[in-house]
BADREN-399213 format. One line per field, with one value per residue: chain; residue in three letters; x, y, z of N, C-alpha, C in turn; residue number from 1. Coordinates in nm, 4 decimals, always signed. Atoms other than C-alpha are relative to their C-alpha. Layout:
BEGIN
kette c(A	...)
rest c(ALA	...)
n_u c(X	...)
n_v c(Y	...)
n_w c(Z	...)
ca_u c(X	...)
ca_v c(Y	...)
ca_w c(Z	...)
c_u c(X	...)
c_v c(Y	...)
c_w c(Z	...)
nr c(NUM	...)
***
This chain:
BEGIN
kette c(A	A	A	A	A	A	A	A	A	A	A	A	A	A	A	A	A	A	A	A	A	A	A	A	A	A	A	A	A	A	A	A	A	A	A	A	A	A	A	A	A	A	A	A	A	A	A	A	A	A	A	A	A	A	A	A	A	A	A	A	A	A	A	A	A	A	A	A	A	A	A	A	A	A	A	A	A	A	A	A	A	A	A	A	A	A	A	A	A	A	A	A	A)
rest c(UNK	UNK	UNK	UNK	UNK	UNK	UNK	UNK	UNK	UNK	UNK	UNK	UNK	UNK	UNK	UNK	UNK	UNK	UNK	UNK	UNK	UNK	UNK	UNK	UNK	UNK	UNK	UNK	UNK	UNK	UNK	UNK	UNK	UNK	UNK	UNK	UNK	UNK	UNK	UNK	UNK	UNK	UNK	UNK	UNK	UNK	UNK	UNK	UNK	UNK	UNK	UNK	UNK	UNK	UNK	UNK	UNK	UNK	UNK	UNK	UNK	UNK	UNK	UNK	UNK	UNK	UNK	UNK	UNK	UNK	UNK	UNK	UNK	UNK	UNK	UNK	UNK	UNK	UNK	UNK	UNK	UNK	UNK	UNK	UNK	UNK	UNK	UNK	UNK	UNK	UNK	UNK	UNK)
n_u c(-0.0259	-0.0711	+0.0973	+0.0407	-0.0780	+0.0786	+0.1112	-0.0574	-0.0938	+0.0603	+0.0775	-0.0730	-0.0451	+0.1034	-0.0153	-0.0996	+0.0345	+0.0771	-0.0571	-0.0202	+0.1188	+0.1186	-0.0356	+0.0422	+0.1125	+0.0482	-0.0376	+0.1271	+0.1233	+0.0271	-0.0531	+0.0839	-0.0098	-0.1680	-0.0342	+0.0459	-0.1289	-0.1069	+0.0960	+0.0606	-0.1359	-0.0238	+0.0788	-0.0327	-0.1468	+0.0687	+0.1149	-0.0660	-0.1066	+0.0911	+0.0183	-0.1068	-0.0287	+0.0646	-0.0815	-0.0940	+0.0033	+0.0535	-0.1985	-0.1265	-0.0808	+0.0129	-0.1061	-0.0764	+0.1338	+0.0372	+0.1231	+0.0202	-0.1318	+0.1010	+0.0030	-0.1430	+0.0158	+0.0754	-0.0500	-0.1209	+0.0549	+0.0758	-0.0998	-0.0836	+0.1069	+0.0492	-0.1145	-0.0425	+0.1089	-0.0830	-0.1474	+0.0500	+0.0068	+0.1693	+0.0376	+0.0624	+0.1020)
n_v c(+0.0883	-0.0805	-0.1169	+0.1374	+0.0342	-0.1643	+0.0587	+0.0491	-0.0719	-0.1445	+0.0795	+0.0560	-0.1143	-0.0064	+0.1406	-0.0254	-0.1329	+0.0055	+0.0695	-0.0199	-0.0563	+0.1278	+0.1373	-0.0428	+0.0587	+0.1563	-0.0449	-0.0772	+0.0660	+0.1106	+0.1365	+0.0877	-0.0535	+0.0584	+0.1275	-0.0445	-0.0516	+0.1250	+0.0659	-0.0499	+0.0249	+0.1293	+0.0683	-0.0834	+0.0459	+0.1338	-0.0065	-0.0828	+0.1099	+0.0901	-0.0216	+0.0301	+0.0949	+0.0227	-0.0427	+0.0930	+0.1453	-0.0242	+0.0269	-0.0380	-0.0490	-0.1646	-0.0372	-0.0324	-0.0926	-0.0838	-0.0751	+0.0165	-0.0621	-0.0628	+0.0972	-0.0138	-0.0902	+0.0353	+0.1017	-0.0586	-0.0849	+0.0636	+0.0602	-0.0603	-0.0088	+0.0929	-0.0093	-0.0832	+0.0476	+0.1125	-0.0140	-0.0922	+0.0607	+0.0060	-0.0752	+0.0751	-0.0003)
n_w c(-0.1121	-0.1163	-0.1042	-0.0851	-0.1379	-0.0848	-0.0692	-0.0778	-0.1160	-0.0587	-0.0621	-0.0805	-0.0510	-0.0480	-0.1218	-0.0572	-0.0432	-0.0436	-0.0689	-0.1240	-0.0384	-0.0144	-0.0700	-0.1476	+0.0168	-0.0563	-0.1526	-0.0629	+0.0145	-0.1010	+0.0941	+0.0823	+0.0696	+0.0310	+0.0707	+0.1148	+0.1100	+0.0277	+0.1073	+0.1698	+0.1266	+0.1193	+0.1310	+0.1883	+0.1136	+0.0986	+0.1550	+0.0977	+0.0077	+0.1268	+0.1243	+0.1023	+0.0456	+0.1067	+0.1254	+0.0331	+0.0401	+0.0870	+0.1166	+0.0354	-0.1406	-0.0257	-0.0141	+0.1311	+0.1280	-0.0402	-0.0198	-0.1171	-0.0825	-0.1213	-0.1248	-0.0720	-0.0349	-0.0700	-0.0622	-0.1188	-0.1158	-0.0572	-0.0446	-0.1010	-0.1310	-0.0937	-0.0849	-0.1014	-0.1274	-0.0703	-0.0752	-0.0911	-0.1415	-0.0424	-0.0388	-0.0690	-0.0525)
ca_u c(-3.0655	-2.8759	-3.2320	-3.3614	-3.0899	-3.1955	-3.5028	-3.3609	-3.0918	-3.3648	-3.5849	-3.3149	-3.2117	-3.5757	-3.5642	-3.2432	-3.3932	-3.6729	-3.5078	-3.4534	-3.7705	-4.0036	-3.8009	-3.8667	-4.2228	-4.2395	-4.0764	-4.4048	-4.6280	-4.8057	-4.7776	-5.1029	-5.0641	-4.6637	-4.7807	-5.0626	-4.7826	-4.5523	-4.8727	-4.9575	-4.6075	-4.5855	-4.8860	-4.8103	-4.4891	-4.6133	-4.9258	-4.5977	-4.3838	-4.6669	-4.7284	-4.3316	-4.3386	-4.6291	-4.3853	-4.1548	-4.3627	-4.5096	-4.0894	-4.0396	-3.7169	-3.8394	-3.5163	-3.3912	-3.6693	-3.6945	-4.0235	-4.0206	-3.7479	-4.0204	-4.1470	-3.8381	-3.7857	-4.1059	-3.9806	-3.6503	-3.8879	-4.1119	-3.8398	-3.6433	-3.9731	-4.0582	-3.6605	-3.6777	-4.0156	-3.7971	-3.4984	-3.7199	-3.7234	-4.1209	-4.3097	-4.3567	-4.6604)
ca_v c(+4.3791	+4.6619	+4.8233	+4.3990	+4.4293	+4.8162	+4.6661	+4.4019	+4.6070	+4.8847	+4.5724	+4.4619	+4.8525	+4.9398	+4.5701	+4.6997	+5.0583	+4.9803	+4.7224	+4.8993	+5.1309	+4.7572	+4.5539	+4.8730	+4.8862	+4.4868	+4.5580	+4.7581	+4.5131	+4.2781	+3.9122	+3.8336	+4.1603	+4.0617	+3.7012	+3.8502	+4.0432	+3.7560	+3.5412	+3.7980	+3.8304	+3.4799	+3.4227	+3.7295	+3.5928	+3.2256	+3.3368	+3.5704	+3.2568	+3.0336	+3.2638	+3.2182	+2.8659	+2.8258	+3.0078	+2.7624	+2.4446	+2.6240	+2.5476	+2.9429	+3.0918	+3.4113	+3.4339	+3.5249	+3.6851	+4.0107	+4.1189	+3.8989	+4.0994	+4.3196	+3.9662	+3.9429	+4.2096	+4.1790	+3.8036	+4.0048	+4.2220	+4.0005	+3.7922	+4.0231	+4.1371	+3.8256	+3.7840	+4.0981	+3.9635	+3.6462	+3.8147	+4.0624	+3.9866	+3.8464	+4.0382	+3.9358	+3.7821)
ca_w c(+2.4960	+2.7100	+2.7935	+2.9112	+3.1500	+3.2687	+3.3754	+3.5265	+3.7165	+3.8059	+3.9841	+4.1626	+4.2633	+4.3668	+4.6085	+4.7114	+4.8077	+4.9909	+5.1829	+5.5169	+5.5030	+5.4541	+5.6867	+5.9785	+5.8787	+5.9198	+6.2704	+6.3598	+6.3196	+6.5403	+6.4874	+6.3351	+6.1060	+6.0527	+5.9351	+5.6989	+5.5216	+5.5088	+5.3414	+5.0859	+4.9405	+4.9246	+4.7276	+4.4581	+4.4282	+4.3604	+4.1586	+3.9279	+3.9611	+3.7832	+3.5175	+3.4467	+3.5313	+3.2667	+2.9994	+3.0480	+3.0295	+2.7097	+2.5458	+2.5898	+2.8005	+2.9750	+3.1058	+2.7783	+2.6010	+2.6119	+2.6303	+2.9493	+3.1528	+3.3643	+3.4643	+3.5808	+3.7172	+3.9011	+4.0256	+4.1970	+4.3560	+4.4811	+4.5918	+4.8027	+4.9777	+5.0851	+5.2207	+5.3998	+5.6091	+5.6662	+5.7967	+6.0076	+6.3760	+6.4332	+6.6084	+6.9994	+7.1264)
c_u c(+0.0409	-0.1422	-0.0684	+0.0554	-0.0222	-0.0775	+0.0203	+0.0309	-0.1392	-0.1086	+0.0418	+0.0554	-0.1258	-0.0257	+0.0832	-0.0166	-0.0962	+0.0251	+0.0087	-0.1365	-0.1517	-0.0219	-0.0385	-0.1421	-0.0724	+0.0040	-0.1044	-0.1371	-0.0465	-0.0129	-0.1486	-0.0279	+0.1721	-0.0641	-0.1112	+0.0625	+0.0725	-0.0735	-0.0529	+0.1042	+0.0663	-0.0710	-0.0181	+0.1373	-0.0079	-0.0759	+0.1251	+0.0823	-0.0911	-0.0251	+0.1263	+0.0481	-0.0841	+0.0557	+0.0469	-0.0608	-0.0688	+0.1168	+0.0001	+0.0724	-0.0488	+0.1376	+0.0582	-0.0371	-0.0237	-0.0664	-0.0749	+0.0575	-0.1002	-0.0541	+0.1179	+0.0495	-0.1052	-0.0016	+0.0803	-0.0898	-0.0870	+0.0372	+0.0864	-0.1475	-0.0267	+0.1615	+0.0153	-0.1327	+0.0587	+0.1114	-0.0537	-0.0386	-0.1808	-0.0436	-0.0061	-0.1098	-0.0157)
c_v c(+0.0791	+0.0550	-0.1604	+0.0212	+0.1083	-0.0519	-0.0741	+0.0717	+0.0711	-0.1027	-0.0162	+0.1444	+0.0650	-0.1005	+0.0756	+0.1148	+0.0162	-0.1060	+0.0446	+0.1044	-0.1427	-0.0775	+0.1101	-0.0044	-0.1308	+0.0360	+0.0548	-0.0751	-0.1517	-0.1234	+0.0013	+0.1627	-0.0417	-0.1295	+0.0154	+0.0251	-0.1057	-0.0803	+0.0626	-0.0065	-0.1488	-0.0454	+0.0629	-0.0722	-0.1811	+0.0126	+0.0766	-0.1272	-0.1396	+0.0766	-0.0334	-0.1386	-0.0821	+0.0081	-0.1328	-0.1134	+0.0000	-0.0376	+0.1761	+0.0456	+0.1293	+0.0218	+0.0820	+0.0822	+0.1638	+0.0656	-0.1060	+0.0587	+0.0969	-0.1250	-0.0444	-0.0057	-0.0152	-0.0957	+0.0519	+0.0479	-0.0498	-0.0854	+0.0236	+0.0376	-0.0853	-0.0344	+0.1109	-0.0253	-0.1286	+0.0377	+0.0872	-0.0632	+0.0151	+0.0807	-0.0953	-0.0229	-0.0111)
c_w c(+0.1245	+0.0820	+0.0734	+0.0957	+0.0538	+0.0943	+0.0953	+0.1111	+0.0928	+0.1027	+0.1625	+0.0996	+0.0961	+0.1315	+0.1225	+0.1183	+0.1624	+0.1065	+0.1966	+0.0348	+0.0156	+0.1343	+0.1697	+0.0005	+0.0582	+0.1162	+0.0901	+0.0286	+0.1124	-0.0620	-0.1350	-0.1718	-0.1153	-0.1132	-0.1002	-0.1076	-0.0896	-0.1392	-0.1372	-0.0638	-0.0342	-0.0786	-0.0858	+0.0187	-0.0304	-0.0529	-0.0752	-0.0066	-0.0812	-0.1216	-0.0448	-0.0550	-0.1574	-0.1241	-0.0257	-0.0694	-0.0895	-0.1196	+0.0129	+0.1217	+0.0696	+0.0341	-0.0747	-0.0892	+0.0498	+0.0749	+0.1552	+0.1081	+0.0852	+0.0600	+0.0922	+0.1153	+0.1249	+0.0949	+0.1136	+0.0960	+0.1005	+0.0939	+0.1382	+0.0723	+0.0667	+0.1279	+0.0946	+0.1083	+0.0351	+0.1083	+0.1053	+0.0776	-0.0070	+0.1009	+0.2195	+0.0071	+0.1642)
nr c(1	2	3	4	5	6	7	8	9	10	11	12	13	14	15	16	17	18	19	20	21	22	23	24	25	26	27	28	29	30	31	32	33	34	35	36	37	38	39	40	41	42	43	44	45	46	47	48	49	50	51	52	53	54	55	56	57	58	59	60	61	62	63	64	65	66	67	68	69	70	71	72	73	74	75	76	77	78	79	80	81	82	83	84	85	86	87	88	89	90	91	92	93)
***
């Protein structure tokens, strides 16, 4: 169980990392490149957020399950990218 939560952690540490090198990046970008970005990480992280909701409405927990903890994992990361193109000042036009 201690190495589920590794994974975990190391998702959430990687998010964490990359955080101020993404969000200057975003910063560089012109709007209609900016709101590309924005649109792709929200539709990998709702196409990774249906495969988990599928788990679920299959009866099992990924939450809980091991050998789901890189989806996870993957969720955090996907998660915080899309929050750091939210919190990043838009681009002017």
């Amino acid at each position: 169980m201690s190495e589920d939560l590794d994974i975990r952690r190391a998702g959430l540490r990687i998010a964490e990392a990359v955080e101020t090198l993404d969000r200057a990046r975003l910063g560089l970008l012109d709007q209609a490149a900016y709101d590309a970005q924005f649109q792709a990480r929200e539709a990998l992280l709702q196409h990774v957020r249906g495969i988990w909701d599928t788990l679920k409405s299959q009866g099992v927990s990924p939450a809980v399950r091991p050998e789901y903890q890189p989806l996870a994992a993957l969720l955090d990361i996907l998660t915080s990218l899309g929050e750091h193109a939210a919190a990043t000042a838009r681009p002017q036009s």
